[in-house]
N, C-alpha and C positions, 0 to 999 in steps of 0.2 A: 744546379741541384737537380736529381733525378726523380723522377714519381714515384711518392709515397703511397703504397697500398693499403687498403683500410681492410687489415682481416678482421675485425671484429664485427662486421657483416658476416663475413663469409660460413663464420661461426653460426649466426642464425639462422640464415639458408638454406646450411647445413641440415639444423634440426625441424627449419618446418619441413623442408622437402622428407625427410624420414618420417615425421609424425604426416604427412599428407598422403603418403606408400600406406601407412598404420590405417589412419582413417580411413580410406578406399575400402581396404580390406575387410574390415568392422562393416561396413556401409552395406557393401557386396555380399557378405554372410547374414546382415540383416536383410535384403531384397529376397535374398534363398528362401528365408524363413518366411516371408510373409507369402511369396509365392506359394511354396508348400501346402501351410496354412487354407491359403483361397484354393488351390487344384482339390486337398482332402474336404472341404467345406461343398466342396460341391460336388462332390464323391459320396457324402454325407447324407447331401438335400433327399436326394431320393428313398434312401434308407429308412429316413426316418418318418417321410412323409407313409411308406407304407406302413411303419411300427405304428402311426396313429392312426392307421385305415383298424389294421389287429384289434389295438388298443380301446377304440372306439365298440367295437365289437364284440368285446368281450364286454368291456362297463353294460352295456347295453343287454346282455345275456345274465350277469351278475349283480350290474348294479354297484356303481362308485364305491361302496362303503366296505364292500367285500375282495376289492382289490387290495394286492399285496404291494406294499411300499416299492418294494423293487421295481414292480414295473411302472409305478407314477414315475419314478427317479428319470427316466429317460424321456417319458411324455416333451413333444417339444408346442404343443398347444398348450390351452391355457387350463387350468384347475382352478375355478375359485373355492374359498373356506369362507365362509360365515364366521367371523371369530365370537360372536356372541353367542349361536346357537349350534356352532360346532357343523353345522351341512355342508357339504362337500359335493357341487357339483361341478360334471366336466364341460367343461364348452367347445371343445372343438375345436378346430383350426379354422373357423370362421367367426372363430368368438361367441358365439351361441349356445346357448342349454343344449346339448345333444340328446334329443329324449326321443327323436324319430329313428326307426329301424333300419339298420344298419345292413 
């Protein structure tokens, strides 16, 4: 009697090896993206770090309560609100009351 071949292996093989081609690909366009991501992020730091030198600047010529929403929107420091009595100070990028001149 001659050897019997067992394709019903060759059938699964088949399909991880194609779904392993799939996942690669998926895997490699997620690595893109998180690259992208980090390179813009750090494209980013610096921008923003001057928007809060501006931003600071200006609260400080104005005074927090006279800023326009838009521009807190971006702030990447911290704002706290007092939710009981509604105050709104900004603290900086050192986490501090910023009340010293700018």
């Amino acid at each position: 009697m001659g050897n019997i071949l067992d394709f019903s292996n060759k059938v699964y093989t088949k399909e991880l090896d194609k779904r392993c081609i799939e996942l690669q690909e998926m895997y490699d366009a997620i690595k893109l993206c998180y690259s992208t991501i980090e390179a813009l992020e750090e494209k980013l730091l610096p921008e923003e770090q001057e928007y809060d030198r501006t931003f600071a600047k200006y609260v400080h010529k104005v005074g927090i309560e006279a800023v326009e929403i838009k521009y807190i929107e971006f702030v990447s420091s911290d704002i706290a609100v007092n939710v009981e009595t509604g105050e709104i100070k900004y603290l900086g990028p050192d986490g501090e009351e910023n009340d010293t001149e700018v």
